[in-house]
N, C-alpha and C positions, 0 to 999 in steps of 0.2 A: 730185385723183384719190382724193383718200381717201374709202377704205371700196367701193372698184371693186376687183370679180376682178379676181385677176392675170391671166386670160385675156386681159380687157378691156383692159387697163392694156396688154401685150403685141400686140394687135392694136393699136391706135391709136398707140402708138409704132414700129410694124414691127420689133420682135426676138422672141425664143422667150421662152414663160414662165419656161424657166430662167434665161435670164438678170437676167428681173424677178427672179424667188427671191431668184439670187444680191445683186442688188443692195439689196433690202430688208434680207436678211442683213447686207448688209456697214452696211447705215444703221444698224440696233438695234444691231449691235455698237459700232457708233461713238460712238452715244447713249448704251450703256451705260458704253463708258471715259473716256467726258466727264463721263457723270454721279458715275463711280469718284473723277476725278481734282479734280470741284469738291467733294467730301466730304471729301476730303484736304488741302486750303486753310483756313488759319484763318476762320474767321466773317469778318473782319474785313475780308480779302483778297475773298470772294465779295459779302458786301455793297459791297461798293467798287467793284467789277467791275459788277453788276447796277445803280448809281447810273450811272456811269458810262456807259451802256450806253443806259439811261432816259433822260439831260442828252441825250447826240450824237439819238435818236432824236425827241426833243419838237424840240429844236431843228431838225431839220430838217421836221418839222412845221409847227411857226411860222413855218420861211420858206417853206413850202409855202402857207401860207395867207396868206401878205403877198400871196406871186408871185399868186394865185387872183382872176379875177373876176367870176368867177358867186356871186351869194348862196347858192346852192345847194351849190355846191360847198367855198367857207369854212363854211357850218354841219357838211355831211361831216365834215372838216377839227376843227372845233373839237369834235365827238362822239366822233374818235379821239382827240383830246388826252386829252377827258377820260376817255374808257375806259381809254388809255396811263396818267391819274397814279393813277384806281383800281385799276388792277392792281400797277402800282410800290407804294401805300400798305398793298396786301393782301399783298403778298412781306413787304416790310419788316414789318407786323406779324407775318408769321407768322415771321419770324426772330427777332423779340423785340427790333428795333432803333428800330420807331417804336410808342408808345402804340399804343391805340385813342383816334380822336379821343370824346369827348364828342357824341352826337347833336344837341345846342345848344350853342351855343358863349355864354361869360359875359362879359359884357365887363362891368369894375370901375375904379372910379376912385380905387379906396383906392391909397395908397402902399406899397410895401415896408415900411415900418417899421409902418405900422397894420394892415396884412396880420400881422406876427409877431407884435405884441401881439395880435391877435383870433386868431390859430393857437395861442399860447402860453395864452390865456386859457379857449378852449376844451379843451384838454389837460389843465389842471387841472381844469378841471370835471368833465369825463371823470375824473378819476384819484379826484375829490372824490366822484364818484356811484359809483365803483366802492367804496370805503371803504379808498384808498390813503390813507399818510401824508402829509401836506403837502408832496409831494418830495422828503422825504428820504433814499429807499432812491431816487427817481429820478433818473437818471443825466444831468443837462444837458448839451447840447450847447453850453453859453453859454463 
């Protein structure tokens, strides 16, 4: 019904538009002290909540589309999942709790330890093209 006159909205439910009024009042108000009362929650608590929330709703998705069998109806199915984890991955960045992924993704066969020597080596060279000292005003993390 959204974006339908209240008239509209009033006739097809059989009550007076005041009472539609009223009860849209009472929904914005209720949306406003919900929206009051998750501002007042640590970061921590609301991302936890909105995880939480995203996990119970995919999964019942998934077994929504086990139960499914029409091909038609599993690809439905699999186009809300993934609109579900783009929307979950666009909250979380916009809270500052998941990166942005990379548009391509890298895959590398170097190890941790030739990862830090080539992190470490490139650093200096950086500090060497800038006309830092040899490290020595630089502060290691070793």
């Amino acid at each position: 019904m959204k974006h339908w006159p209240v008239d509209q909205i009033a006739n097809v439910l059989g009550v007076s538009i005041s009472t539609i009024e009223r009860d849209i009042q009472a929904v914005e108000e209720y949306g406003q002290q919900y929206g009051a009362d998750l501002m007042r929650e640590p970061l921590e608590k609301t991302i936890w909540k909105i995880t939480e929330n995203y996990q119970e709703r995919q999964m019942l998705r998934w077994q929504e589309f086990a139960n499914a069998k029409s091909p038609v109806d599993k690809a439905r199915i699999l186009r809300d999942i993934q609109a579900e984890d783009q929307q979950y991955y666009e909250t979380m960045q916009s809270l500052g709790a998941v990166y942005k992924a990379p548009e391509q993704a890298v895959v590398t066969t170097e190890s941790w330890e030739d990862r830090i020597k080539r992190l470490r080596a490139e650093r200096e060279a950086m500090l060497e093209a800038q006309g830092a000292p040899d490290g020595d005003d630089v502060d290691d993390a070793e």
